[in-house]
BAFI-3210 file (N, C-alpha, C; in Angstrom, 3 decimals, decimal comma, padded with zeros to 6 digits):
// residues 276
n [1|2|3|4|5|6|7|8|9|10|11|12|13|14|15|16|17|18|19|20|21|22|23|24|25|26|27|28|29|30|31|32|33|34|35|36|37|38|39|40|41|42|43|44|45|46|47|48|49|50|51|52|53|54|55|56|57|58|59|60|61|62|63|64|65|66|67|68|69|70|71|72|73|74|75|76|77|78|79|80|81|82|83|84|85|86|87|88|89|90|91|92|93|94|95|96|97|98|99|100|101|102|103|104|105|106|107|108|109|110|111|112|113|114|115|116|117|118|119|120|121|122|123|124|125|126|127|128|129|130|131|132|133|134|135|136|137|138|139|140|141|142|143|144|145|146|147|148|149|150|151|152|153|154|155|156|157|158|159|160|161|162|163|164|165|166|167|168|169|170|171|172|173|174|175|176|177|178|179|180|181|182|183|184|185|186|187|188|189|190|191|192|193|194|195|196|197|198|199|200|201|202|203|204|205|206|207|208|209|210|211|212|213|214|215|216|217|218|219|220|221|222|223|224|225|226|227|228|229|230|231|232|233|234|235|236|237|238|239|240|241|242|243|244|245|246|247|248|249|250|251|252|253|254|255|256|257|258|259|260|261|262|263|264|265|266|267|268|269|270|271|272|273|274|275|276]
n.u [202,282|201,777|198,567|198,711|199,907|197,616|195,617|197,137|197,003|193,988|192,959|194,135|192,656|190,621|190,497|191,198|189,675|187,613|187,436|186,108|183,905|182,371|183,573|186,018|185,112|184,392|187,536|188,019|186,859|186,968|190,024|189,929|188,746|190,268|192,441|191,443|190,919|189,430|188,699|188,782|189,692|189,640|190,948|190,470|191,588|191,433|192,121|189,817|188,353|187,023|186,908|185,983|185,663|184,933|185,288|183,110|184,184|181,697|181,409|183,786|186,856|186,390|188,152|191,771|193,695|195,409|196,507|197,924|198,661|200,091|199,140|200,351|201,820|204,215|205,245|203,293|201,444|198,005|196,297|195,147|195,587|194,024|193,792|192,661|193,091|192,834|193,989|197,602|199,563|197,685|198,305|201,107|201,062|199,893|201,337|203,305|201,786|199,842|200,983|201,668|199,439|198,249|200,817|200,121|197,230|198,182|199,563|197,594|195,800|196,681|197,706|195,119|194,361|196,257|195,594|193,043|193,587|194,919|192,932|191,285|192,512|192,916|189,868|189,565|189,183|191,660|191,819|189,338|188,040|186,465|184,628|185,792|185,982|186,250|185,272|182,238|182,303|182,201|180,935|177,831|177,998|178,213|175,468|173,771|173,654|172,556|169,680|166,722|164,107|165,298|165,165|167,023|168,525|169,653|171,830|172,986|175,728|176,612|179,276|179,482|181,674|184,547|186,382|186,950|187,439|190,064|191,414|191,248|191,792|193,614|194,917|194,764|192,472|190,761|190,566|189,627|187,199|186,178|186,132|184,277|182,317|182,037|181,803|179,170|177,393|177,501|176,291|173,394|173,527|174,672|178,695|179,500|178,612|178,968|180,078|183,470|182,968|183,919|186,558|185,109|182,609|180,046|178,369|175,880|174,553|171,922|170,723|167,719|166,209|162,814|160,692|159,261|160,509|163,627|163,008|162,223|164,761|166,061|164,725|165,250|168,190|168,413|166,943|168,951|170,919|170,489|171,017|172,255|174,640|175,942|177,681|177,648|175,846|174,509|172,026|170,409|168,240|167,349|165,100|164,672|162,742|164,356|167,540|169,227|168,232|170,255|171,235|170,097|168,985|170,889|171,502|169,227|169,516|172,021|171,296|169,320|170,676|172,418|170,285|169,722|171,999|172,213|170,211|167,586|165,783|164,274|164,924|161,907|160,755|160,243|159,562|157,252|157,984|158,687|157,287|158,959]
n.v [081,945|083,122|083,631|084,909|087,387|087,861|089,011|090,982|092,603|092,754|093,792|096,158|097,453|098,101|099,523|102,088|102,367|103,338|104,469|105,064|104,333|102,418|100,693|100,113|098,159|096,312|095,794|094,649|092,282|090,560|090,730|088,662|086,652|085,894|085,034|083,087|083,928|083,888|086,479|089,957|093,148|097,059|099,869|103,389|106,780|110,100|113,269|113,330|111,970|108,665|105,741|102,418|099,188|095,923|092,799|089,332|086,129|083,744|080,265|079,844|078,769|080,026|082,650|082,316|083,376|086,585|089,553|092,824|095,129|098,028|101,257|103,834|106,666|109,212|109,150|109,152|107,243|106,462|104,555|101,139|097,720|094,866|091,472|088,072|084,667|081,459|079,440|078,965|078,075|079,024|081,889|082,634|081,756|083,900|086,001|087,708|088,007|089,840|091,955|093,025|094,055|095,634|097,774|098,451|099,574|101,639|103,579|104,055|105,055|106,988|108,908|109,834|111,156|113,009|114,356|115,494|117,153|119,201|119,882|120,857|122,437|124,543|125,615|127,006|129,283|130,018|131,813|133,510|130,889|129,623|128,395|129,557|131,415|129,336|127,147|127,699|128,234|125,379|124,215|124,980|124,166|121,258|121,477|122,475|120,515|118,321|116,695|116,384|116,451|118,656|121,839|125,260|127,493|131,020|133,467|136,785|138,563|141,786|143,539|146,444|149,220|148,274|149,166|152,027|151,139|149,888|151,573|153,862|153,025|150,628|147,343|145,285|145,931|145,964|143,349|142,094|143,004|141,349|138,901|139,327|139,947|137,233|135,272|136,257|135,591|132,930|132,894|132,702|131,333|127,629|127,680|126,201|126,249|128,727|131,160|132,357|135,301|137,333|140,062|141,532|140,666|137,871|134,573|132,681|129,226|127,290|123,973|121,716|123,388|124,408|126,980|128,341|128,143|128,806|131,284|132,507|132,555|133,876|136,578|136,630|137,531|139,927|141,466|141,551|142,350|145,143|145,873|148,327|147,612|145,330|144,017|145,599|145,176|145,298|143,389|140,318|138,039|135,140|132,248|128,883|125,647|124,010|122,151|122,845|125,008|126,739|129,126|131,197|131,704|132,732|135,008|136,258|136,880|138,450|140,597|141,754|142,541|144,160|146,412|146,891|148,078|149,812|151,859|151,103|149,932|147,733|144,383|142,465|139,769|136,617|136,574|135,637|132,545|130,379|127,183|125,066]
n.w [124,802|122,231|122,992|125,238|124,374|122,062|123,655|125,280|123,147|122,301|125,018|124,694|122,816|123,323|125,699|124,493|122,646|124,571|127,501|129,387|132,279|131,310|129,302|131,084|132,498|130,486|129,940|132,143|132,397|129,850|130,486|132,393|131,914|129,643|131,326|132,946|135,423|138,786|139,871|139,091|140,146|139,886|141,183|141,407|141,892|141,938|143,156|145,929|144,750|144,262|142,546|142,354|140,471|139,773|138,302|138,077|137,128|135,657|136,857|137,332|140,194|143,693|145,155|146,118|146,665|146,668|145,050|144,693|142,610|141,715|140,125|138,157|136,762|136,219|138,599|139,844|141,894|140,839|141,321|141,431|140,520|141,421|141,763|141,990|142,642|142,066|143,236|144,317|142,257|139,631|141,071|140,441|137,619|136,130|137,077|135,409|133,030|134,360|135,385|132,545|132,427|133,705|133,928|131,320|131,736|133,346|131,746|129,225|130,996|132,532|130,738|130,144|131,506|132,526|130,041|130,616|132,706|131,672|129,669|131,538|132,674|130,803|130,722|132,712|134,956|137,408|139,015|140,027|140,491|138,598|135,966|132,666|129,450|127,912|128,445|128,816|125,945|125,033|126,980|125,383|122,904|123,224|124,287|122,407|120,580|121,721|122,125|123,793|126,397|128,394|129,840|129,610|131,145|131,278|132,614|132,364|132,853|133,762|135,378|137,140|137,217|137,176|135,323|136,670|139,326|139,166|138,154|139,723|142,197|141,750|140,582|142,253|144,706|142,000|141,561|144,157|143,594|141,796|143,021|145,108|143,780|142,685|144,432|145,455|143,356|143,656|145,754|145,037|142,549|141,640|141,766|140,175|137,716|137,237|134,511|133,362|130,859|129,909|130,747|132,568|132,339|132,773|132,834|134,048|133,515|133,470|133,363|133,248|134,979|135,899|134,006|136,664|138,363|137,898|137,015|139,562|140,848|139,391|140,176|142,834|142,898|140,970|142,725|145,015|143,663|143,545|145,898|147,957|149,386|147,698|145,088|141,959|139,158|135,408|134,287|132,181|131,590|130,471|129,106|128,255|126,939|125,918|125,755|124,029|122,553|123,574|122,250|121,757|124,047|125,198|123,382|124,105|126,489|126,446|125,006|127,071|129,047|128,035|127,532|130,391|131,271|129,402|130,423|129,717|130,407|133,106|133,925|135,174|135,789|134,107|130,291|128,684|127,268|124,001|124,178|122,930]
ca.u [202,857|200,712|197,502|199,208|199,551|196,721|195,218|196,974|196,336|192,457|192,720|194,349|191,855|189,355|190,802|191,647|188,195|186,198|188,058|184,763|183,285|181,529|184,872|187,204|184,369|184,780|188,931|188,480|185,621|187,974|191,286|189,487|188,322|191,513|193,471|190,934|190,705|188,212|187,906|189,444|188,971|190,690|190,811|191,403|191,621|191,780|192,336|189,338|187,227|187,002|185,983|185,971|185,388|185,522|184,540|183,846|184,178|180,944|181,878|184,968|186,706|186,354|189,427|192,237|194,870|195,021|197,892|198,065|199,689|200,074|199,106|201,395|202,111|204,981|205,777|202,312|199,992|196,564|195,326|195,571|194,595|193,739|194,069|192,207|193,302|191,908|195,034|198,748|199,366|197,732|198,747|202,845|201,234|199,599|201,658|203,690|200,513|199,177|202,084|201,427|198,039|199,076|201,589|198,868|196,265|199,166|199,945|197,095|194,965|197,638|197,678|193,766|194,743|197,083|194,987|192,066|193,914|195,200|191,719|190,236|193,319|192,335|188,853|189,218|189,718|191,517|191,742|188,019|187,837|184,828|185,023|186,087|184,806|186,481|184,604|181,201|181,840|182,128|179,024|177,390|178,198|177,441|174,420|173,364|173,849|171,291|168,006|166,105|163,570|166,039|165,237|168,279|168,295|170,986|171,679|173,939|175,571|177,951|180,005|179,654|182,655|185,733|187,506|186,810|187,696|190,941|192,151|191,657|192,258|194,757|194,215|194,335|191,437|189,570|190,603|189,045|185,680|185,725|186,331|183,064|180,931|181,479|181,023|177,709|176,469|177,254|174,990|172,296|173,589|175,886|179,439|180,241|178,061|178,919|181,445|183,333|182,786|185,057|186,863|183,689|181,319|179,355|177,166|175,695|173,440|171,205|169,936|166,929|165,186|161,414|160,913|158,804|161,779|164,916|162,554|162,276|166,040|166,163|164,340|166,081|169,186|168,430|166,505|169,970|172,052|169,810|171,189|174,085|175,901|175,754|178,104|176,753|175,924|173,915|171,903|169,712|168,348|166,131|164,864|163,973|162,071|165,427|168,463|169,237|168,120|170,993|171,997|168,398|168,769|172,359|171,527|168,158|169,986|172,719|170,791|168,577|171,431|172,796|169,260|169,698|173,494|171,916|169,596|166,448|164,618|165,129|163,895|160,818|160,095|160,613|158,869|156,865|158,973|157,940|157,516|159,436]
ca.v [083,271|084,047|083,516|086,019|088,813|088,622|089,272|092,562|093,950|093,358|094,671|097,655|098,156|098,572|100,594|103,149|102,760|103,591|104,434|105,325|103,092|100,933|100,379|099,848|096,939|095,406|095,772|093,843|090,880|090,498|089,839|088,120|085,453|085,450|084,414|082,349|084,674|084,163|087,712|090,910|094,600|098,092|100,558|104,605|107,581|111,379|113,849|113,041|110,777|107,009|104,544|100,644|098,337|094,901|091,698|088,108|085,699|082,626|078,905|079,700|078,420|080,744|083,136|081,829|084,292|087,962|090,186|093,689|095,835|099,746|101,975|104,644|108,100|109,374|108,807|109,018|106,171|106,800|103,243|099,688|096,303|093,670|089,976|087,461|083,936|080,618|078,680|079,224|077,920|080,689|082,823|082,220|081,789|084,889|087,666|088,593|089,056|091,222|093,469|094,079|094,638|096,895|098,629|098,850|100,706|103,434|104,192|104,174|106,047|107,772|109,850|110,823|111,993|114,627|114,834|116,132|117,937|120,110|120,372|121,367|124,008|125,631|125,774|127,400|131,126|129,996|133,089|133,257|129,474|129,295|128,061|131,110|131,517|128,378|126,035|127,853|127,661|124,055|123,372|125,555|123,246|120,369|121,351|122,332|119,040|117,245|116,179|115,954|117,454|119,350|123,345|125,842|129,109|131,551|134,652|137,224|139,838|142,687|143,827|147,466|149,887|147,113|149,678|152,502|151,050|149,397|153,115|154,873|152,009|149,491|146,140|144,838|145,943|145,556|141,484|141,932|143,181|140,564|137,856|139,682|139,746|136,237|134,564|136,585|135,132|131,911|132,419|132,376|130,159|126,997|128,427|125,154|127,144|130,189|131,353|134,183|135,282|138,274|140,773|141,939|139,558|136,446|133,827|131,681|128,557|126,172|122,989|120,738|123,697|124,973|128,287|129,694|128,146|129,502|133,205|133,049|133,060|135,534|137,766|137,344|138,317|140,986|142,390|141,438|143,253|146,252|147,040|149,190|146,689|144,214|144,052|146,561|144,753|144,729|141,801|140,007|136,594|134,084|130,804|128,398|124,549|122,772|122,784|122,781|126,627|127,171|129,857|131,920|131,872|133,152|136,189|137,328|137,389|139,040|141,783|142,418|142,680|145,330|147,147|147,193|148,447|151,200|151,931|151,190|149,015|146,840|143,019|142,138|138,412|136,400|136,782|134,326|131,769|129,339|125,841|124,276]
ca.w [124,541|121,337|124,029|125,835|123,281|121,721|125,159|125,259|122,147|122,508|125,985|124,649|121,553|124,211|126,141|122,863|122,507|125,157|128,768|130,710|133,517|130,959|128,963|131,788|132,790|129,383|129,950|133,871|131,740|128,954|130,818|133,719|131,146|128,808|132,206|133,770|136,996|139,152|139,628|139,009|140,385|140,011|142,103|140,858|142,757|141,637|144,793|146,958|144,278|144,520|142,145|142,299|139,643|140,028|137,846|138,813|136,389|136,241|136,699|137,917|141,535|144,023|144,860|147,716|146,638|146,022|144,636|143,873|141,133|141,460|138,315|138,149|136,299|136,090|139,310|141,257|141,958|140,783|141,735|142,085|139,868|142,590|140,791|142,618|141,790|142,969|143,578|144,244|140,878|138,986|141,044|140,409|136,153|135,861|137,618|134,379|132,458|134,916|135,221|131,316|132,102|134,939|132,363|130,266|132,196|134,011|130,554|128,521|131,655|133,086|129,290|129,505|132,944|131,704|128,806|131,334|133,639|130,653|129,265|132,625|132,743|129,686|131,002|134,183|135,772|138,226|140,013|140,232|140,751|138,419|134,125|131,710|128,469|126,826|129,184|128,266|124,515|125,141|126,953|124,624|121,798|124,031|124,843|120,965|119,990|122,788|121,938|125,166|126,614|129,086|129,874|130,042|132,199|131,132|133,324|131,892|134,235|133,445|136,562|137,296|138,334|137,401|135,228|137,105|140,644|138,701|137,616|141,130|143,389|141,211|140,020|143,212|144,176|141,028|141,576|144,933|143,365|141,241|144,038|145,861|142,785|142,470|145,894|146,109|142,350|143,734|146,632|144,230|141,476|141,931|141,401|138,812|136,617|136,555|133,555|133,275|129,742|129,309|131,541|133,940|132,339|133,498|132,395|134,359|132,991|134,686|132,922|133,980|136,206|135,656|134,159|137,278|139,352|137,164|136,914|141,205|140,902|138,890|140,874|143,876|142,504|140,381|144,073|145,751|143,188|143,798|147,109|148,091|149,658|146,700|143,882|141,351|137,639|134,554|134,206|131,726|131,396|129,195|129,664|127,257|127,397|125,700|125,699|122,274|122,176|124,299|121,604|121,157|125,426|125,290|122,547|124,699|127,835|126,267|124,803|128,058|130,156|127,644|127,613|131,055|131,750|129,181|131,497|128,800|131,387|133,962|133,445|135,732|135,703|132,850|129,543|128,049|126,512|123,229|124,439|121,674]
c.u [202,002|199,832|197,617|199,128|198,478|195,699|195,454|196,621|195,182|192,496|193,071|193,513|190,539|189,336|191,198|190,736|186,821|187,557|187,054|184,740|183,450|183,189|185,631|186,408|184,668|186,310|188,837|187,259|186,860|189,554|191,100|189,267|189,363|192,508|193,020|191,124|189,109|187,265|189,411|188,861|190,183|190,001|191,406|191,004|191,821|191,410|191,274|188,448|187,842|186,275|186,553|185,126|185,771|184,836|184,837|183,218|183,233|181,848|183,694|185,496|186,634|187,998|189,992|193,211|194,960|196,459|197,536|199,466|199,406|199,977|199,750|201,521|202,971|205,207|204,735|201,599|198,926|195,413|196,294|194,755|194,907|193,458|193,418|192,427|192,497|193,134|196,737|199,819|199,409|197,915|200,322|202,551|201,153|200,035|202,447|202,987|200,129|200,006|201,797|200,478|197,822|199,935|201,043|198,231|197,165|199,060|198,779|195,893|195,637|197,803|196,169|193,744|195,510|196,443|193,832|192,261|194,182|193,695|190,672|191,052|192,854|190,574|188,519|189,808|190,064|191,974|190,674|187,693|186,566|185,736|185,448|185,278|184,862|185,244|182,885|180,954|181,644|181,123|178,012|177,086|177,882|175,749|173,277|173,105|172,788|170,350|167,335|165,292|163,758|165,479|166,391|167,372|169,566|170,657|173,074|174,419|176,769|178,199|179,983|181,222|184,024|186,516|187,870|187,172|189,647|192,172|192,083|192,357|193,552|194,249|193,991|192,978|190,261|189,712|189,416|187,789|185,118|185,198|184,532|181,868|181,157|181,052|179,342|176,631|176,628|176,603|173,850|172,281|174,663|177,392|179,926|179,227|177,916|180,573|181,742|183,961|183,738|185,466|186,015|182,345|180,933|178,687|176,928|174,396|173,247|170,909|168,982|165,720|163,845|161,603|160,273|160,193|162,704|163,882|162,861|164,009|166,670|165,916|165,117|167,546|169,012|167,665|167,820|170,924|171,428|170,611|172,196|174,850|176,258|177,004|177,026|176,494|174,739|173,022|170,451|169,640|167,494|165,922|164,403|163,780|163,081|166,291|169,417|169,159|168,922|171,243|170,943|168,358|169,791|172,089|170,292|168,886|171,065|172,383|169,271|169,601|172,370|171,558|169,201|170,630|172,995|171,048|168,150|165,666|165,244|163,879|163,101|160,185|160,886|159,583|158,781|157,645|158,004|158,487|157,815|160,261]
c.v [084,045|084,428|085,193|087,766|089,079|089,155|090,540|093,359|093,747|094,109|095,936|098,169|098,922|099,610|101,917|103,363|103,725|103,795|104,500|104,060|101,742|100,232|099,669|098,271|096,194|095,755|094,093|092,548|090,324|089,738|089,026|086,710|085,007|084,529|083,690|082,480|084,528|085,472|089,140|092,326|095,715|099,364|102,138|105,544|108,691|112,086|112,934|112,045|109,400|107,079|103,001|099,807|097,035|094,061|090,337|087,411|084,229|081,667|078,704|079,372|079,682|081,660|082,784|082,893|085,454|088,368|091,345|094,700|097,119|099,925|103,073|105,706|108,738|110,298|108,821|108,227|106,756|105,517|101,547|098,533|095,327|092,086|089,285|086,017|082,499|079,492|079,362|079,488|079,439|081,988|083,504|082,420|082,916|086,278|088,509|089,233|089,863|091,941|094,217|094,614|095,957|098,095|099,535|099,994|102,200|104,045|105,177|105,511|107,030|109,096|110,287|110,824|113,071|115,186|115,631|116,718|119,586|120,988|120,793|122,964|124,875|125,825|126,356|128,644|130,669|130,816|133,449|132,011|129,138|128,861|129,581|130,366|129,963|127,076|127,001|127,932|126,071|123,535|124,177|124,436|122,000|120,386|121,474|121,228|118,289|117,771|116,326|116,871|117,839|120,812|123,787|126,936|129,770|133,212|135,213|138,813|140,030|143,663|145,572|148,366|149,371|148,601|150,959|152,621|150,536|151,148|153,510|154,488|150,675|147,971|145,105|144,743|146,427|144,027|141,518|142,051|142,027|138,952|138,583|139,209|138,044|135,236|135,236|136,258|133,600|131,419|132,178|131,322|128,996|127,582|127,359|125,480|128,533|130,346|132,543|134,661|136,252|138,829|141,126|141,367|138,161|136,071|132,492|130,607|127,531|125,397|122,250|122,099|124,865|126,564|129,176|129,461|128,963|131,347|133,505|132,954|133,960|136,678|138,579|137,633|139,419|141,902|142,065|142,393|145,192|146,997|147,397|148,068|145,693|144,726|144,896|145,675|144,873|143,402|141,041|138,491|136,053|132,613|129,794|126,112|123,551|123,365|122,932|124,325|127,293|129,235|130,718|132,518|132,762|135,059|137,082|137,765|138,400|140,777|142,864|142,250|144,054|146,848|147,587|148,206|149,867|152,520|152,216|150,311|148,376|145,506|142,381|141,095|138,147|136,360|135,327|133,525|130,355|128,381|124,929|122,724]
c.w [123,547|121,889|124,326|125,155|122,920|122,714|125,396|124,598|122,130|123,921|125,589|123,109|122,753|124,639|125,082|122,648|123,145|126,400|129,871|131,062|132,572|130,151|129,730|132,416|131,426|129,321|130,876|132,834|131,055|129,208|132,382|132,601|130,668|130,079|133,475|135,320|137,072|139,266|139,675|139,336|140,024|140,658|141,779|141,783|142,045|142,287|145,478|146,002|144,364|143,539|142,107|141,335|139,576|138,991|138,305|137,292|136,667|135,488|137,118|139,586|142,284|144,454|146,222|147,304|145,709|145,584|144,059|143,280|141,178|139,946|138,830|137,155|136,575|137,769|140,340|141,297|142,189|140,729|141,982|140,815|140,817|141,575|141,826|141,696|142,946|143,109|143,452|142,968|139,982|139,744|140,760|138,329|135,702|135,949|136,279|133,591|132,912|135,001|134,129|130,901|133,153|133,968|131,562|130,139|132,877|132,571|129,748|129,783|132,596|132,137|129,201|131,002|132,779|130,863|129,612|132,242|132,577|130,246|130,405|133,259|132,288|130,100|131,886|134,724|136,992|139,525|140,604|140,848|140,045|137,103|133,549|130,432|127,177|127,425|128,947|126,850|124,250|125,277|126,187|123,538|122,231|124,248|123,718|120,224|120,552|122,097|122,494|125,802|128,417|128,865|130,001|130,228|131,739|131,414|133,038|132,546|133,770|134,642|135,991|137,778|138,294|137,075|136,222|138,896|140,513|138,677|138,883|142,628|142,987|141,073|141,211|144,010|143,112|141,107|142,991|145,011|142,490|141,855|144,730|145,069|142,765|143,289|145,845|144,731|142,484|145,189|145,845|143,287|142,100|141,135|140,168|137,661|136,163|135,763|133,379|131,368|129,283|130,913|133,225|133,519|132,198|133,008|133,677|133,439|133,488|133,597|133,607|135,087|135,384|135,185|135,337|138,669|139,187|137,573|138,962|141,731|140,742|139,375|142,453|143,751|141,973|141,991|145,043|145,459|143,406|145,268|147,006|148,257|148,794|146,039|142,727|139,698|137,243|134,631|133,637|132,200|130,820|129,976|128,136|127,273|126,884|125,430|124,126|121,678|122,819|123,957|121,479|122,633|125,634|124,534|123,139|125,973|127,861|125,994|125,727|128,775|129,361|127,591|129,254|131,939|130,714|129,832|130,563|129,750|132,408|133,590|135,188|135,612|134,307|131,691|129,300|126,956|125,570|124,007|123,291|122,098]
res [x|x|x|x|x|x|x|x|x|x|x|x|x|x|x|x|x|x|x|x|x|x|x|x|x|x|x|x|x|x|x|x|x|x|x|x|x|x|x|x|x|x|x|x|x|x|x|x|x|x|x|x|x|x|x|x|x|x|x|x|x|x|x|x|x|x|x|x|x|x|x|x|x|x|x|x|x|x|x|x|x|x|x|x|x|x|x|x|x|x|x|x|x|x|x|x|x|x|x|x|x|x|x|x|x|x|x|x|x|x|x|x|x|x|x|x|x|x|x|x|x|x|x|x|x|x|x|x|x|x|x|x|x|x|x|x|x|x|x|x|x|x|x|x|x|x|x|x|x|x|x|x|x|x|x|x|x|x|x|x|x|x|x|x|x|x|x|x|x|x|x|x|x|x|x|x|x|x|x|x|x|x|x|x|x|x|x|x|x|x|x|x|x|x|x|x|x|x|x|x|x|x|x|x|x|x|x|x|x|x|x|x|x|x|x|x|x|x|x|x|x|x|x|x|x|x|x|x|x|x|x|x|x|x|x|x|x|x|x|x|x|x|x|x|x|x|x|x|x|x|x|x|x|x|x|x|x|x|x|x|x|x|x|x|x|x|x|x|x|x|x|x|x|x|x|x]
***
């Protein structure tokens, strides 16, 4: 019985600790050993993702009898712990432990499942279906923090005509211009990067891509937004060799996309950027 306990409370320091992949592998090691299973897997699901994690335990017999255990959330199964035992035996010793290891994991990952549904709420226009501005101060600050020699691209576009089509035509369509402008900035950019920063303005930001790549993006948008039929916007952008300067990329693009909506220039390639 003591065995037993202290079995859960290290399984559940772990888990408190760490919940990612590598974690939930040192959970399935941990109580695969404590209960002399040959092997143990779990099985999670969130809408269309899969993952499977399994461990086998060395020197142990091989497995003749399986048994699984739903994980659960207040009231939906978001997986499975599969027990693999190597005799009848343990499999008749072990099932109460695993229930509380079953217990365990609904609980303890069932709560940074709400906890990330919440935090992907607050992150998301989802009227647009793209991030808003909380989910780009985030990776902002994320991305300030890295080391690495990562590039960022940040393209900053202010929507022409919102209030103006809002006042003569109603907010209806001004939603509908906004729905246009942004399907046609996620022909050019991926739409899981573009953020909508205020009312009628956008950021998008690329990591990892070349500046003559990120600039031949640039171009063909800013020659897209040019035509009549386009969405009408503003639109600066910067580049810079890490991402770390996120914030130096963010304040040029900002202030050539206002030089431009003034109508003081229009931006023509990208300027030479320090390789820092």
């Amino acid at each position: 019985m003591r065995d037993s306990m202290d079995l859960m409370i290290q399984c559940l320091e772990i888990l408190k600790e760490d919940s990612t992949r590598r974690g939930l592998e040192r959970f399935l090691r941990t109580a695969a050993r404590g209960l002399k299973l040959p092997a143990l897997a779990l099985h999670l699901k969130q809408g269309e993702r899969r993952r499977q994690l399994s461990c086998r335990t060395a020197g142990t017999r091989a497995v003749r009898f399986v048994f699984r255990l739903p994980l659960e959330s207040r009231g939906v199964t978001f997986g499975t712990l599969v027990v693999g035992c190597s005799s009848l035996f343990q499999n008749l010793r072990v099932r109460k432990s695993c229930r509380s290891l079953a217990l365990l994991l609904s609980t303890e990952l069932g709560y940074r499942r709400r906890e990330e549904r919440l935090l992907r709420a607050a992150q998301a226009d989802a009227f647009l279906n793209i991030k808003n501005r909380n989910a780009m101060e985030a990776q902002r600050r994320a991305l300030m923090k890295r080391n690495v020699p990562r590039s960022v691209g940040v393209v900053y576009l202010d929507l022409n005509g919102l209030k103006q089509t809002n006042d003569r035509y109603g907010h209806k369509a001004g939603d509908h211009l906004l729905q246009r402008a942004v399907d046609f900035f996620a022909a050019y950019f991926p739409r899981e990067h573009i953020y909508r920063a205020g009312g009628d303005e956008f950021v998008i930001l690329e990591s990892g891509l070349q500046e003559a790549r990120f600039s031949a993006r640039v171009r063909v948008l800013r020659k897209a937004l040019k035509a009549h039929t386009a969405p009408q916007a503003a639109m600066g952008a910067a580049w810079r060799a890490r991402e770390g300067l996120i914030q130096e990329a963010l304040d040029e693009a900002d202030a050539e996309m206002y030089r431009d909506k003034n109508g003081a220039g229009r931006f023509h390639g990208s300027k030479k950027q320090k390789q820092i």
